[in-house]
N, C-alpha and C positions, 0 to 999 in steps of 0.2 A: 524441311523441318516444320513441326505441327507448333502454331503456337498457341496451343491451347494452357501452354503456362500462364499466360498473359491472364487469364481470366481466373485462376486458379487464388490468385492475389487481393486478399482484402485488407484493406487498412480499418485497424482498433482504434489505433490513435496516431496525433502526433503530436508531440512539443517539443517545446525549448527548455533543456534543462538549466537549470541554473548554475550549476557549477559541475566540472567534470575534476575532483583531484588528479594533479600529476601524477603518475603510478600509480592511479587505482588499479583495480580489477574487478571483474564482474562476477556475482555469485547469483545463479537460479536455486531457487526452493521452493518445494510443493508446500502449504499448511494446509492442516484439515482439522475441523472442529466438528465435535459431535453436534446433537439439534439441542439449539438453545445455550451452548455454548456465548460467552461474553467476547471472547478470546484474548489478546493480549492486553495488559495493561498498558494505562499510556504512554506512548515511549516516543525516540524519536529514531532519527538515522541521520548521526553526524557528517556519517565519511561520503554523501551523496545521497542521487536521488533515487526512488525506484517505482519502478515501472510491474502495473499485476492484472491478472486474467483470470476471472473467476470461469472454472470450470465445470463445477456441479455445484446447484443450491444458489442463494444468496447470502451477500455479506453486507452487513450494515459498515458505509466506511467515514469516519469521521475526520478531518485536520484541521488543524487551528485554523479562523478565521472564514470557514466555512460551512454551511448547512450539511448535518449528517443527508447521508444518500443511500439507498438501498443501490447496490451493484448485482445486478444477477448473470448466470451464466451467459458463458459467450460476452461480456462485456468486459473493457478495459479498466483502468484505473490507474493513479502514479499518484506521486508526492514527493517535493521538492527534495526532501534531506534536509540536512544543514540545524537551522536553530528551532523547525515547525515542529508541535505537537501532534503525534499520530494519536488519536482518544480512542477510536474504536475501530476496531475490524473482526467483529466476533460475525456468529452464524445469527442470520435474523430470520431463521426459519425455529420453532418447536419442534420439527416432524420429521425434518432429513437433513442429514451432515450439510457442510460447506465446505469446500476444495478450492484451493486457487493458486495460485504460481505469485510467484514476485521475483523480478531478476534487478538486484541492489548493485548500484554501484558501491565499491569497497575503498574508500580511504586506508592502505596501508596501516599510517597510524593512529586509525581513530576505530573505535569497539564499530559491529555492525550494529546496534542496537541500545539504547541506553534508556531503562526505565526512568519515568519523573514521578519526581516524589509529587506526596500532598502540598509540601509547601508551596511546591513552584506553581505546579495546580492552582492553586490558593492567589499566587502573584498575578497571576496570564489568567485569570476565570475571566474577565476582560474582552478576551483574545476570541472567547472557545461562542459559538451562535446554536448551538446544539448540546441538548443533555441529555 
């Protein structure tokens, strides 16, 4: 038997997630934004953390308490879930869409996604080291 598998294996990332809920489940989704695209507004992801792969283009990726980062294709990317600010994941190109994956863990009871208003924005500006 060839183990040419063996070499076939790269690692993007790894960590330690912070919290796995009992009974979650896992959801994959493709997102794509046109060029110039902002993309979602700030939100977080209560029921867990998730894990993403940009595939074409570049995404500007933002979360509380850390420096915005350009992620370009072929590169990893996560975020805890839980109580963190996601601020930005839009297309940081003008000129060509961005594409990327995100596979969330899914807290049963808890939405996959939950927009923050201005207020709290407003509370946590504190928090956020990038604008």
């Amino acid at each position: 038997m060839s183990d040419a598998w063996k070499s076939a294996l790269t690692v993007l990332q790894e960590v330690t997630p912070p919290f796995i809920p009992h009974g979650a489940h896992a959801m994959t989704v493709v997102i794509e934004y046109p060029p110039g695209d902002p993309g979602a507004p700030p939100h977080r992801h209560p029921g867990g953390p998730a894990f993403g792969l940009v595939l074409d283009g570049e995404m500007v990726f933002e979360l509380e308490g850390d420096e915005p980062r350009v992620v370009k294709a072929g590169e990893a990317f996560w975020e805890p879930g839980g109580d963190v600010i996601h601020y930005r994941d839009g297309n940081n190109r003008a000129d060509v869409p961005v594409r990327f994956t995100v596979t969330m863990v899914c807290d049963p009871d808890q939405p996959m996604l939950v927009l923050v208003d201005d207020e709290e924005l407003e509370q946590r500006k504190d928090r956020r080291k990038g604008k």
